[in-house]
C-alpha positions in Angstrom: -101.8 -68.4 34.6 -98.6 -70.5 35.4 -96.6 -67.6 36.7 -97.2 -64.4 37.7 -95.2 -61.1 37.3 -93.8 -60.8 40.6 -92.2 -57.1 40.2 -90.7 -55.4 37.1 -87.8 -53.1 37.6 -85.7 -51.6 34.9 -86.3 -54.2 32.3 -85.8 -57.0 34.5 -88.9 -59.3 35.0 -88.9 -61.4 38.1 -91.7 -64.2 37.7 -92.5 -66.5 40.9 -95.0 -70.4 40.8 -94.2 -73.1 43.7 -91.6 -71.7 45.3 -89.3 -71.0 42.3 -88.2 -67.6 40.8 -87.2 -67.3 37.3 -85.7 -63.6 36.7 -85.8 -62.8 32.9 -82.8 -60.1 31.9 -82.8 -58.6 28.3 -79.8 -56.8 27.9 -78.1 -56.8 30.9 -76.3 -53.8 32.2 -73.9 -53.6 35.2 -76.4 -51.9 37.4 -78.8 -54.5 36.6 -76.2 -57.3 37.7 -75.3 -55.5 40.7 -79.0 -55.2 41.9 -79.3 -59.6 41.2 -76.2 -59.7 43.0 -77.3 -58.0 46.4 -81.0 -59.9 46.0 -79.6 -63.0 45.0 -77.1 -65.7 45.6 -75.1 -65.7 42.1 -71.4 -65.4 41.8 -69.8 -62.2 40.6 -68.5 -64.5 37.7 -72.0 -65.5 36.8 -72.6 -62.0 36.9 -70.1 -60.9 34.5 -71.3 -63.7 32.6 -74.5 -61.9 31.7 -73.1 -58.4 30.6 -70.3 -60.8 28.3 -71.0 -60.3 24.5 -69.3 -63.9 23.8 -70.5 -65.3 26.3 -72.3 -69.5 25.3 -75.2 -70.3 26.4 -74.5 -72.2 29.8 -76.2 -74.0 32.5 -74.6 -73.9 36.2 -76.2 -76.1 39.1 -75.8 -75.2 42.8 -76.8 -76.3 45.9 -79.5 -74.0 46.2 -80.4 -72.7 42.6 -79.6 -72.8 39.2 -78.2 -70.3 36.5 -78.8 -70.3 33.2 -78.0 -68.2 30.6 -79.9 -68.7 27.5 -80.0 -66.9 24.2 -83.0 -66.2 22.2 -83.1 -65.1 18.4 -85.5 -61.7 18.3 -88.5 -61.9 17.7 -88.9 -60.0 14.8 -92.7 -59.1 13.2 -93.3 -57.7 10.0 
């Protein structure tokens, strides 16, 4: 396996392979963005960001990670 399920907690999925963390939100809540925020270095506008319902799909680069917030259609299975 490439990654492995590092911890899941209330619907968000934190996955972890050579030093990189990718944490997989779907349908963020406010509680959920104020748990990344103390665990993580994102900005409280990146934040907001996530709980936005107009929100584009957007890549930010920092010095030491990047954001991205990407929208998926559903997957939806007879």
């Amino acid at each position: 396996m490439l990654f492995r399920v590092v911890e899941k907690f209330d619907g968000l999925e934190f996955l972890r392979h050579d030093g990189v963390v990718w944490v997989n939100v779907n349908k963020p809540s406010q509680r959920e963005m104020d748990m990344l925020g103390r665990h993580f270095p994102f900005s409280m506008l990146n934040l907001e960001d996530c709980i936005s319902k107009v929100q584009l799909p957007k890549i930010d680069v920092y010095p030491n990670h990047i954001f991205a917030i990407l929208h998926f259609p559903p997957n939806r299975q007879p």
